[in-house]
N, C-alpha and C positions, 0 to 999 in steps of 0.2 A: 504493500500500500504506500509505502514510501515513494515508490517510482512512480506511482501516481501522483501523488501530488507534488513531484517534483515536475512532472508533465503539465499539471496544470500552473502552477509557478514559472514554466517558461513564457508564460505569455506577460508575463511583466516585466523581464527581463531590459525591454525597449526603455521604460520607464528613464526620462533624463535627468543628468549627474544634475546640470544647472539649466536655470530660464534668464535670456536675457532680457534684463528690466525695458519696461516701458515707461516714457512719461509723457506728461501732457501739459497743452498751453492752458492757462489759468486767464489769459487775457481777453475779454470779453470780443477783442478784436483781431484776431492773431496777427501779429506781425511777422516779416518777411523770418529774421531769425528764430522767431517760436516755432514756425513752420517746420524747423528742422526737426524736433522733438515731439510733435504730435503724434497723436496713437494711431498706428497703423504705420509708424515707416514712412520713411523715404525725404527726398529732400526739394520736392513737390509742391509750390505756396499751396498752404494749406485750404482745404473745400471749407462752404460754412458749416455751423457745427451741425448737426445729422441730425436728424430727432427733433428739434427744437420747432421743424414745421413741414409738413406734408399731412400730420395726422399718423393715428396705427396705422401697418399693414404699409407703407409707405415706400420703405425698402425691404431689402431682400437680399440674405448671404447664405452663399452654399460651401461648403468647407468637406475637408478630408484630410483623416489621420492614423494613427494608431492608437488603440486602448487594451487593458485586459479585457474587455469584450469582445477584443477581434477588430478588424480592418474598421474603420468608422468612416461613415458618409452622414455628415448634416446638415442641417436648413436651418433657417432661423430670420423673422421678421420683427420688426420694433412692431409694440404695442405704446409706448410714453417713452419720456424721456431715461424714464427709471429703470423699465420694464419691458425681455425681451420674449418670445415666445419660439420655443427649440424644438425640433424635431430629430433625433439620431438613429440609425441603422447603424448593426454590426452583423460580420461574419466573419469565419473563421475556420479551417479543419488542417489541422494537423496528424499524422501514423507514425506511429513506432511502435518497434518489436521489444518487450522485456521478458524477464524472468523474476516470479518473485514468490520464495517459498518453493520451489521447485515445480510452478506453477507456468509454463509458458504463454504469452499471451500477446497477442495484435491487437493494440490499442487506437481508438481514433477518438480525439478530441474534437470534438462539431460545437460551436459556438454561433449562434442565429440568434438576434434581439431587436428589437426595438422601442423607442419611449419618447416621451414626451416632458419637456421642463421647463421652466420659466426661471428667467436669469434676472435676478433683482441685482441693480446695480445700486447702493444704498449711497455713493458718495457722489455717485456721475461721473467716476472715474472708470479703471481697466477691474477692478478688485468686486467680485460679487459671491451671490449665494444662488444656488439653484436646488430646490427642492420639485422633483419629478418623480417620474413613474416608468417602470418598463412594462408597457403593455402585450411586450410578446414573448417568452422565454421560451427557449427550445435547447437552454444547454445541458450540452451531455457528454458522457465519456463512457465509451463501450468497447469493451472487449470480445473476440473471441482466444477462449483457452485452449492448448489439450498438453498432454502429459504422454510421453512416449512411452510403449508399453517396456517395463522394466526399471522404469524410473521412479525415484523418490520424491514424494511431497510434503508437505506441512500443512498439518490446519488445528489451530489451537495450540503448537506445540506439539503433535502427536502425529507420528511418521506412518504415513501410508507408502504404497507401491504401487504404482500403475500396471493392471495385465497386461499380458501379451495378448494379441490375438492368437483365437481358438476357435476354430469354427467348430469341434464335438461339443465344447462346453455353450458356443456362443458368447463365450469373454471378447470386449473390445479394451484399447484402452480409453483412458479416463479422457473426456471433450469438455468442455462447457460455453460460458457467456455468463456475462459480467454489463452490468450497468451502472453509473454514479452519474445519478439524477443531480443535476443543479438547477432544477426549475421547479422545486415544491411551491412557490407561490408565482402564479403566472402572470399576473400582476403583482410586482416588486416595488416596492416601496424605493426611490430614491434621495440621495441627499449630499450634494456636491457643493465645494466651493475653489473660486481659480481666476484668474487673471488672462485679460483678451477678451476684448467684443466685440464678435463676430460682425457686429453693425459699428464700427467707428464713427469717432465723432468727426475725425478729419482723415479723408483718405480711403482707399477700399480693401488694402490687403490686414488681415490681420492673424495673429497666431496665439488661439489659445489651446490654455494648459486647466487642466482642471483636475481634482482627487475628491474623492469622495467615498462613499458606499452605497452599494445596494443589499433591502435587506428579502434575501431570496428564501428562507428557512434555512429549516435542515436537510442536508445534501442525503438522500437513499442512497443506501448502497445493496441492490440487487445482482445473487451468483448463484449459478444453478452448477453441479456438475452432474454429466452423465459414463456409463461406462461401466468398468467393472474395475474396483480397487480391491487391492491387497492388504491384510496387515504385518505378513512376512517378507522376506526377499523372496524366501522359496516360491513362493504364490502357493501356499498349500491351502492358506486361510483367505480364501477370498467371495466375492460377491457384487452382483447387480445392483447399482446405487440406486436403481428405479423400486429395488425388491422392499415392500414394507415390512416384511415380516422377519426378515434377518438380520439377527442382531449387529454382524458387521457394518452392513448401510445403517443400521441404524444409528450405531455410531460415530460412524463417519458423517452422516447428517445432523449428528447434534454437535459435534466439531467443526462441521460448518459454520449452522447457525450464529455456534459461539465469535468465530471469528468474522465473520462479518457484521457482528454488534460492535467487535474490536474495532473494525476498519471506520464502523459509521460514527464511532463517541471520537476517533482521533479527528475525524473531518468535521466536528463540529464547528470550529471557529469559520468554515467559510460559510456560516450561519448570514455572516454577511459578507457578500463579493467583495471586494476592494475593488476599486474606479481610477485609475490613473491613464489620463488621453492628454493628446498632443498631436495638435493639428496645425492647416492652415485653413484660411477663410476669405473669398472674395465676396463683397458685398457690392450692389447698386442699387440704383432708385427705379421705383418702381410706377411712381408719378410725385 
């Protein structure tokens, strides 16, 4: 389980060492050198300030980055001076092969979201809060397993053996499939704060940064295995993991169980996702 969530921890990895500051003219009229330090860049006399009149809905920035959610595409139009109104998309899938427990396994990391937020900018500067919502959760991480006949596993602590195939007995070895639900609440609660508006006060390019969390529940962790395990090397003591009645599967399915309550109490802290994006953003007027 470790390699899991070491799998899942690469996607934060992008996350940047530093942000370079922004600042802003403060003069109600900007002049040619304040110009140079408006928000959004560049060394461009600065536009008037944005927001201040068109009305909501007035402009319009679409941006793209990276987040722990996966690849990010956003939108975003003024509602007030104060007040922005956000729309984000994520995707993402990554594979790799581990081993854990003597357990082999093809893993695929599928990350799909999207939500909605509103960016309160409380100073009229770069600096805000955003309290939102992911209205679409579809993250997941799924495996399939199997265990080569003859090999050794682990579950709870307690060494199993994978059969051999047998076609008199009908011994296979051990298969399965594995899922780590990250989407128990499929509308997530959000709650971000960061610097960058996507809507400038002067200019169109902008680059924000935002961290925050989403709170998604608790992450499930579903694993079935199938086949026929051992509980010697000899393969003298063995059985059908499907068989109810044999106390081998039966205990090999209560050492299941056990260890996958282990795997779901250690993955609780991503009770709430971590939020860390980093983009860019072109904004215009819309009338």
């Amino acid at each position: 389980m470790k390699k899991i969530v070491s799998l899942l921890g690469a996607t934060l990895v992008f996350a940047p060492l530093a942000l370079s500051a922004q600042s802003y003219s403060i003069s109600p009229v900007p002049a040619a050198p304040a110009a140079l330090f408006a928000e959004g860049g560049g060394g461009a006399a600065a536009s008037p300030v944005r927001g201040s009149s068109g009305g909501p809905f007035s402009n319009l920035a679409l941006g793209a980055g990276i987040s722990s959610l996966g690849i990010q595409l956003q939108a975003a139009t003024n509602l007030s001076n104060h007040f922005n109104l956000r729309g984000t998309g994520n995707f993402f899938s990554y594979s790799r092969d581990f081993t854990s427990n003597g357990l082999n396994a093809n893993a695929s990391l599928n990350l799909a979201s999207a939500g909605a937020a509103v960016d309160v900018y409380p100073f009229h500067v770069g600096f805000r809060l955003s309290p939102g919502v992911l209205l679409y959760n579809q993250n997941q991480l799924t495996a399939a397993v199997n265990v080569p006949g003859g090999q050794s596993f682990k579950l709870n602590g307690t060494t199993y053996y994978s059969a051999n195939a047998n076609t008199g007995t009908g011994a296979t070895p051990v298969t399965g499939s594995g899922v780590l639900g990250l989407n128990v609440n499929k509308a997530a609660f959000t709650v971000t704060t960061g610097w960058g508006n996507m809507i400038p006060r002067n200019g169109h390019f902008s680059v924000p940064f935002e961290v925050g969390v989403a709170v998604i529940g608790a992450p499930t962790v579903n694993v079935n295995l199938g086949g026929w395990a051992c509980t010697d090397q000899a393969q003298t003591q063995c059985s059908d993991l499907a068989s109810g009645s044999n106390p081998i599967a039966a205990q090999i399915q209560s050492n299941l169980n056990t260890q996958v309550a282990k795997w779901t109490s250690d993955l609780k802290p991503l009770n709430t996702y971590p939020i860390i994006s980093l983009g860019v953003a072109y904004s215009f007027h819309l009338r």
